[in-house]
C-alpha atoms as an extended CHARMM CRD file, in Angstrom:
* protein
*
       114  EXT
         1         1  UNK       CA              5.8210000000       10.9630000000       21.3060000000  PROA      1               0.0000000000
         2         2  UNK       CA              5.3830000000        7.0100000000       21.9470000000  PROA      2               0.0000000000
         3         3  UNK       CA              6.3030000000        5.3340000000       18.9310000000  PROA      3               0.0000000000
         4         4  UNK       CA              6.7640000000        1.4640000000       18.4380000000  PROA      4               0.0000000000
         5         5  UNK       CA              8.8880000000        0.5070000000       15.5400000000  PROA      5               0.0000000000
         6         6  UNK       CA              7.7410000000       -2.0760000000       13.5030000000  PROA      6               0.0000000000
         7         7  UNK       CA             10.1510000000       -5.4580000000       12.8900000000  PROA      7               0.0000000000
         8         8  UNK       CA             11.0490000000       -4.0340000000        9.0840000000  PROA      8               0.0000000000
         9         9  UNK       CA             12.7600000000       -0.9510000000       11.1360000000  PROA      9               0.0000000000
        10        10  UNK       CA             15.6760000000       -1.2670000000       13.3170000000  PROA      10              0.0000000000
        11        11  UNK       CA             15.3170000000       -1.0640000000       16.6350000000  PROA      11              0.0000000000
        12        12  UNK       CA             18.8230000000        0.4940000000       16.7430000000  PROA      12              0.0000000000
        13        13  UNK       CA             17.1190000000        3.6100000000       15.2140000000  PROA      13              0.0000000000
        14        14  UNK       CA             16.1560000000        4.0550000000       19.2430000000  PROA      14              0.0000000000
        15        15  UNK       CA             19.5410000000        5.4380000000       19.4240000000  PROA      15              0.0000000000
        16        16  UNK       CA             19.4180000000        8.0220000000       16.4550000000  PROA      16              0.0000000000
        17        17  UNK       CA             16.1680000000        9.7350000000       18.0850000000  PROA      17              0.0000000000
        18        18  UNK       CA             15.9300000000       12.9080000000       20.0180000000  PROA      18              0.0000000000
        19        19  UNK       CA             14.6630000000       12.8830000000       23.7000000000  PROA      19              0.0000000000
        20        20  UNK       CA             11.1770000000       13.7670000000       22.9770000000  PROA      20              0.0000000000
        21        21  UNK       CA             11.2100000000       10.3670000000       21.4900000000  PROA      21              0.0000000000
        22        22  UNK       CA             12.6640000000        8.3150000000       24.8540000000  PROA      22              0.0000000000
        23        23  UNK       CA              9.1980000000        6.6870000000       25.3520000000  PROA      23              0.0000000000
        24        24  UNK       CA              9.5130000000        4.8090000000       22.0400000000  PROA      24              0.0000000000
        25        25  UNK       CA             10.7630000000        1.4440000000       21.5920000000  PROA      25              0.0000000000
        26        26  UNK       CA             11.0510000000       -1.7290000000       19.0770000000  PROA      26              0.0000000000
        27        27  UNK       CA              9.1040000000       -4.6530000000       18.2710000000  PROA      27              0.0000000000
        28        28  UNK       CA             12.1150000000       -6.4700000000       18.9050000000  PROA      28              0.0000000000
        29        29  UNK       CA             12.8480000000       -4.6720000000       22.2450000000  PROA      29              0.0000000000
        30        30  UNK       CA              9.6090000000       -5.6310000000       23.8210000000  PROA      30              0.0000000000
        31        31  UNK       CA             10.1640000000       -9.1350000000       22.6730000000  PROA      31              0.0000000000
        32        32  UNK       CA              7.6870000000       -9.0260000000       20.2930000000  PROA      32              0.0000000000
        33        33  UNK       CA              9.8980000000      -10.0610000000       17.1930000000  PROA      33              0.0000000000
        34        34  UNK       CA              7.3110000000      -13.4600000000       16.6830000000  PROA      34              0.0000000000
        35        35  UNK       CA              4.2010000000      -11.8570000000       17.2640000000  PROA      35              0.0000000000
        36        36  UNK       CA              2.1800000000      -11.3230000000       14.2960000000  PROA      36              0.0000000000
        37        37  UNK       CA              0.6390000000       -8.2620000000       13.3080000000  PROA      37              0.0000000000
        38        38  UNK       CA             -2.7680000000       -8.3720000000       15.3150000000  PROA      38              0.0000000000
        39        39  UNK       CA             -0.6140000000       -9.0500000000       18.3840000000  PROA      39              0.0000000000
        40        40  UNK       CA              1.9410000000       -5.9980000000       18.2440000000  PROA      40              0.0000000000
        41        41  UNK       CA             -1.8060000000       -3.6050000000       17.4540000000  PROA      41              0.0000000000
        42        42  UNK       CA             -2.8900000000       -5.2150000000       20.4850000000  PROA      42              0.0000000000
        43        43  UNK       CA              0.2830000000       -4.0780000000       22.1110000000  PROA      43              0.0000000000
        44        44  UNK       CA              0.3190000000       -0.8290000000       20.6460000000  PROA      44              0.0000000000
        45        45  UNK       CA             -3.2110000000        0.0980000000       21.2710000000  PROA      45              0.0000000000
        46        46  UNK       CA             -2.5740000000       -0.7600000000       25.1270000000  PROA      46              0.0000000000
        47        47  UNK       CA              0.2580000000        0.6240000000       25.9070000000  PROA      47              0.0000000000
        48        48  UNK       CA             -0.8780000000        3.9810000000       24.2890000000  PROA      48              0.0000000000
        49        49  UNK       CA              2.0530000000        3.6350000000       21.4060000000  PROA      49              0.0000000000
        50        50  UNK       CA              1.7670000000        4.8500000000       17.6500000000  PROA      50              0.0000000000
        51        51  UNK       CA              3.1740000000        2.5350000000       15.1330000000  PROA      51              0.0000000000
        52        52  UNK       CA              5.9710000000        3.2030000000       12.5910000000  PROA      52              0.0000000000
        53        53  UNK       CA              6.0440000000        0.8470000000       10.2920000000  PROA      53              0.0000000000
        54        54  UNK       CA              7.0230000000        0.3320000000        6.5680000000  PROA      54              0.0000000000
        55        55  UNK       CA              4.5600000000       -2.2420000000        6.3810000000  PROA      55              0.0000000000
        56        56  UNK       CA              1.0620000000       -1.7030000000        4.4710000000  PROA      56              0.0000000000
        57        57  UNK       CA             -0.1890000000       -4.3920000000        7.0070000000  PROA      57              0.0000000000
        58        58  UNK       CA             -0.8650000000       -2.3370000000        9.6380000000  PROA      58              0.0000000000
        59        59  UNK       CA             -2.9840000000        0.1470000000        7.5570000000  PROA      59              0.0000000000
        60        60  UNK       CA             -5.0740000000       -2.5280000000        6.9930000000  PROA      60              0.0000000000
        61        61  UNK       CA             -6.0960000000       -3.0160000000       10.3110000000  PROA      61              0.0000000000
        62        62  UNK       CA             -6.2460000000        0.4480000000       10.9080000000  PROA      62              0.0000000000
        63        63  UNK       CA             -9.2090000000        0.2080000000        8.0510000000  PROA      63              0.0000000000
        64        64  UNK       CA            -10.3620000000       -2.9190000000        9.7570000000  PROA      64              0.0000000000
        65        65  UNK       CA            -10.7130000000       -1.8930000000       13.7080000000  PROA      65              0.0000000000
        66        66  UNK       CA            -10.6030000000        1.9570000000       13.1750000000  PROA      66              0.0000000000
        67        67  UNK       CA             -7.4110000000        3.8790000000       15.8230000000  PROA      67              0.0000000000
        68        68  UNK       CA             -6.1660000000        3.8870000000       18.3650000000  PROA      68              0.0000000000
        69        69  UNK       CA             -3.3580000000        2.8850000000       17.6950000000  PROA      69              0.0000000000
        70        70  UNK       CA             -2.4060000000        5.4690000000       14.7880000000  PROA      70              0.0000000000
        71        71  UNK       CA             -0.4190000000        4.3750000000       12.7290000000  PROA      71              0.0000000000
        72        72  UNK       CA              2.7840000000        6.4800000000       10.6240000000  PROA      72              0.0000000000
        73        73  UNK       CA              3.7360000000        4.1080000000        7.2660000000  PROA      73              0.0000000000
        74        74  UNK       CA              6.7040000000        5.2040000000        5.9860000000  PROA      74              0.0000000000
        75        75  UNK       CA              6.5900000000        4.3990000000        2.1770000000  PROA      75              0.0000000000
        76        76  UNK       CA             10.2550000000        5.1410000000        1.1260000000  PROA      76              0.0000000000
        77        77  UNK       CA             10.9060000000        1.6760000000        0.0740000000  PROA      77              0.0000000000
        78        78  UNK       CA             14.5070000000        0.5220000000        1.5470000000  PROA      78              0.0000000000
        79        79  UNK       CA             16.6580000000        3.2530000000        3.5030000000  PROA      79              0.0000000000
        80        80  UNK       CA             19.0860000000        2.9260000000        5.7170000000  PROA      80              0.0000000000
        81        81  UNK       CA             17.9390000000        3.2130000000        8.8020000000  PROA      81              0.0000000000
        82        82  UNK       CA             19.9060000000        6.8130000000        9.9510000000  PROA      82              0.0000000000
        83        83  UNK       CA             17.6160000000        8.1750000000        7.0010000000  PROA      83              0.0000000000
        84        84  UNK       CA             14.1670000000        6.7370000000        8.6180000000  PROA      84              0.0000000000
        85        85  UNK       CA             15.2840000000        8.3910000000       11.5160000000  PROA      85              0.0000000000
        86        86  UNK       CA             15.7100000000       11.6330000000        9.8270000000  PROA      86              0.0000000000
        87        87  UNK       CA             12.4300000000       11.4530000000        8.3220000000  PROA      87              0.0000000000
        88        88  UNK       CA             10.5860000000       11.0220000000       11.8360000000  PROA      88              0.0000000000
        89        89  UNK       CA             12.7110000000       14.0080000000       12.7980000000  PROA      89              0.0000000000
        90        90  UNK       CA             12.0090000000       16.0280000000        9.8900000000  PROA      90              0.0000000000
        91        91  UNK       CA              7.9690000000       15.6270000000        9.3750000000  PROA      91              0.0000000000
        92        92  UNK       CA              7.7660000000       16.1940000000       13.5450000000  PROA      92              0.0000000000
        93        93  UNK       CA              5.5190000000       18.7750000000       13.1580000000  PROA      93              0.0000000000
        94        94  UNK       CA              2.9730000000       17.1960000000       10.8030000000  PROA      94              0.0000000000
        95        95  UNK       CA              3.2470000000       14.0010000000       12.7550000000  PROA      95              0.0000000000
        96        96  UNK       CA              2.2620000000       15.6720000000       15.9690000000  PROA      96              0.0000000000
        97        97  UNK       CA             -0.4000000000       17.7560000000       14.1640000000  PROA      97              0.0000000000
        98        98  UNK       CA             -1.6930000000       14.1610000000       13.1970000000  PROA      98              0.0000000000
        99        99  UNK       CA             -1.5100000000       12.7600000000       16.4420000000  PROA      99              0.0000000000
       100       100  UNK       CA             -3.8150000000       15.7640000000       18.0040000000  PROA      100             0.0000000000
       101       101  UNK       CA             -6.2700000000       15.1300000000       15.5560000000  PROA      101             0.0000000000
       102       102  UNK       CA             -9.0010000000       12.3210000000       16.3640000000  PROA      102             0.0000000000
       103       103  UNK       CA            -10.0580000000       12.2550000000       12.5190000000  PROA      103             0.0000000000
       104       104  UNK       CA             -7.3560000000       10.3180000000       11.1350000000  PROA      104             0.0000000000
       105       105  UNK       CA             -5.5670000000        6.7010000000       11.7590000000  PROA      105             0.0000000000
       106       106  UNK       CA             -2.5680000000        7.0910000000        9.2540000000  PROA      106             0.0000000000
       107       107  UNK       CA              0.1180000000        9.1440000000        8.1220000000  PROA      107             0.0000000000
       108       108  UNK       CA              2.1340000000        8.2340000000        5.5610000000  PROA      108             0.0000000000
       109       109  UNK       CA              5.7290000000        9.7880000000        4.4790000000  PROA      109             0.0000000000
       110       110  UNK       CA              5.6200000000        8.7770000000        0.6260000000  PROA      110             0.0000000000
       111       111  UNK       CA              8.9730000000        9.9040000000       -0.3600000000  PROA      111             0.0000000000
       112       112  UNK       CA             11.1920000000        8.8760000000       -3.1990000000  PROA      112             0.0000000000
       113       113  UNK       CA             14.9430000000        7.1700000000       -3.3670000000  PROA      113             0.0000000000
       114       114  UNK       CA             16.8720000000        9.7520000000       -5.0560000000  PROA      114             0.0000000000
C-alpha cells in the first residue's frame, strides 16, 4: 500500500508502519509542507499514492474531480499519532478491500475518543 500522509499527520508515523507500508511517505517528506491541497492531489494522483488525511478537504475534491487518488479520512478528531498508526494497521483489510474496488473514492475511519 502507497499512502501519502497528509500535513495534519506526522510524518514520523512512517516509522510506526509495517513493511507492507515502505512505499508510503509524508507531505512533509516530499517537501510538500507549502503546497496547498490541489497540489499534494496532483502529487498523489501521479505518483499512484492514496491519501490519509484527517482533513475533510480532500474529500471535497474527491467529490469535485472524482479518484484516483482515493482518499482514507480518518475522522477521530486529535490522537496521538502511535494511535493513527494503529488504526491504518487495524482496518488493513477493509482499506485494501477499498482500494480493489473502482466504485468508491473514500474511506473514512469515524471512530470516537474514549
Amino acid at each position: 500500500m502507497r499512502f501519502l500522509f497528509d500535513q495534519n499527520i506526522s510524518h514520523k508515523i512512517l516509522k510506526l508502519l509495517p513493511k507492507k507500508y515502505s512505499d508510503s511517505t509524508a507531505v512533509k517528506k516530499e517537501g510538500l509542507i507549502n503546497a496547498t491541497d490541489l497540489e499534494i492531489w496532483e502529487f498523489a494522483k501521479n505518483n499512484h499514492f492514496t491519501i490519509v488525511t484527517q482533513d475533510s478537504d480532500f474529500n471535497d475534491l474527491n467529490f469535485l474531480f472524482g479518484f484516483p487518488p482515493k482518499i482514507i479520512w480518518i475522522r477521530t478528531g486529535n490522537l496521538p499519532t502511535k494511535k493513527i498508526a494503529n488504526l491504518v494497521i487495524n482496518y488493513s483489510d477493509e482499506i485494501n478491500t477499498f482500494l480493489e474496488n473502482d466504485q468508491f473514492g473514500c474511506f473514512e475511519i469515524f471512530k470516537m475518543n474514549k
